[in-house]
Structures are given as structure tokens and as C-alpha cells.
C-alpha positions in Angstrom: 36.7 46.5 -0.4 39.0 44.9 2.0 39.0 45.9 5.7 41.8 44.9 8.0 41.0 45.7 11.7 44.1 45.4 14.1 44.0 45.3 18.2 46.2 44.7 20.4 47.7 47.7 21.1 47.8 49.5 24.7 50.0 51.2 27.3 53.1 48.7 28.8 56.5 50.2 30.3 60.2 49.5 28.7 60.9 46.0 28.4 57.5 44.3 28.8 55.6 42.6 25.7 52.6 43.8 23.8 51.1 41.6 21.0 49.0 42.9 18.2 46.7 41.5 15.6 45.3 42.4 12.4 42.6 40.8 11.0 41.7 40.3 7.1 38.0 40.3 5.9 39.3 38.4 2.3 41.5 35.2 2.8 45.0 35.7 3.3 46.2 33.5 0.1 44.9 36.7 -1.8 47.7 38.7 -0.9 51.1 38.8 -1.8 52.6 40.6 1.2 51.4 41.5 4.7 52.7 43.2 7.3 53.1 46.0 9.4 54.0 49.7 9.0 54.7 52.1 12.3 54.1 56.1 12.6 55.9 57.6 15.5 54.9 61.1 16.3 56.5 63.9 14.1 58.3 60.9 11.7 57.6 59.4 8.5 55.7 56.1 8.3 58.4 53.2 8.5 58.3 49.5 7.6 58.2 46.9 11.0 58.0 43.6 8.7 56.8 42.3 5.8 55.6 38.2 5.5 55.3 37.0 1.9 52.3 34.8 0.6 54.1 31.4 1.0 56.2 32.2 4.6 59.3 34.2 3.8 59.6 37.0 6.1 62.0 40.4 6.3 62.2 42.8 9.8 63.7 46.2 9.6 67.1 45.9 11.3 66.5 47.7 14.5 63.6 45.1 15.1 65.1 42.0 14.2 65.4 39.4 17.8 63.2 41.6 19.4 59.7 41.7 16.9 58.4 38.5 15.2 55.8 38.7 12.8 53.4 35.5 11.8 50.9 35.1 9.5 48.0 32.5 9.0 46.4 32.3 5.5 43.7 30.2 6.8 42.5 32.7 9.6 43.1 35.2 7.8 45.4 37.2 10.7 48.6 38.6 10.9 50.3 39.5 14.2 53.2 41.2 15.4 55.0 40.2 18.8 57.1 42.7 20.4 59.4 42.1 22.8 61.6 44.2 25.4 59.8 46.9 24.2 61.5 50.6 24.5 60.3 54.0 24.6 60.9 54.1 21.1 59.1 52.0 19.6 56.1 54.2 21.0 54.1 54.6 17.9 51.0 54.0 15.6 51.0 50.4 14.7 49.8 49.9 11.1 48.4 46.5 9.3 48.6 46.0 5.4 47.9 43.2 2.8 49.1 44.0 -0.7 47.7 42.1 -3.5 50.2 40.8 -6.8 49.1 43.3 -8.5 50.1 46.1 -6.0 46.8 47.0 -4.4 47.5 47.9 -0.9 44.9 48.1 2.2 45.8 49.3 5.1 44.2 49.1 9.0 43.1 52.1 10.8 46.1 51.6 12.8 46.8 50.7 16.7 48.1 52.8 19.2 51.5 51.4 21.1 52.2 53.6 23.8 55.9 52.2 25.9 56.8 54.3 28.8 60.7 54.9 29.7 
């Protein structure tokens, strides 16, 4: 069974910077994708970014020049920086890996608090 276990998260007000991590307990060449998922209070889960096995990576509009997502195979981590943060990006902050064959794990999630 994989376990990812992300950290990072915390309390900051609008427009500071929060980093999170996630780390993998299989190498990260094993997975196709990883990335990160988010779950705002009262909505559905929605997609952050994704980083494909090889360095390719895709945002969700409303993140893209604020989020940046990297990914190291060799450590086994993914992270997520988040800039200017706003009071809606408050939110559950979810890790996944998804193996070619469409196995997904998924963190226990980290809490991102932003206040306005």
C-alpha cells in the first residue's frame, strides 16, 4: 500500500505564501501523474495541478502565475507553492500519485486556512 503524507499547510492572511509537501513511501518513477486536489468547505473536490512522470505539468486556470507545482522522482516528494494567496483558496489541500494503470492514492489531506 502506498502512503503519501503531505504538510505544510497552516493559517497565513491574503496575499502571503504557504508551501506544502507531500511525501511518497514508493519512488516517484512509479507513478504516472501526481498532484494535488483541493476541498473547500460545502464544494466538490477540484483539481490544483497535475505533474506527469517525465515533467510536463497542467494548473487549473484560476491557479496558473500564482501556484507552481514540482515534483522530484528521486525524493520521492511533490510540492505545491502558493503564492498571493486569497481567502479563497482556503481549503483542504489534497496529495495524489496515480499509477499507468489508473491506481490512485491519495494523502489524508492538509488544511490551508487564508484569512481576508
Amino acid at each position: 500500500q502506498v502512503q503519501l503524507v503531505e504538510s505544510g499547510g497552516g493559517l497565513v492572511q491574503s496575499g502571503e505564501f504557504l508551501r506544502l509537501f507531500c511525501a511518497a513511501s514508493r519512488s516517484g518513477f512509479s507513478f504516472e501523474t501526481m498532484g494535488w486536489y483541493r476541498q473547500a468547505p460545502g464544494k466538490e473536490r477540484e483539481m490544483v495541478a497535475v505533474a506527469y512522470r517525465y515533467g510536463s505539468r497542467n494548473y487549473t486556470d484560476s491557479m496558473k502565475g500564482r501556484f507552481t507545482m514540482s515534483r522530484d522522482n528521486v525524493k520521492n516528494m511533490v510540492y505545491l507553492e502558493m503564492n498571493n494567496l486569497k481567502f479563497e483558496d482556503t481549503a483542504v489541500y489534497f496529495c495524489y500519485a496515480e499509477e499507468l494503470s489508473h491506481t490512485t492514492y491519495w494523502g489524508q489531506g492538509a488544511q490551508v486556512t487564508v484569512s481576508s
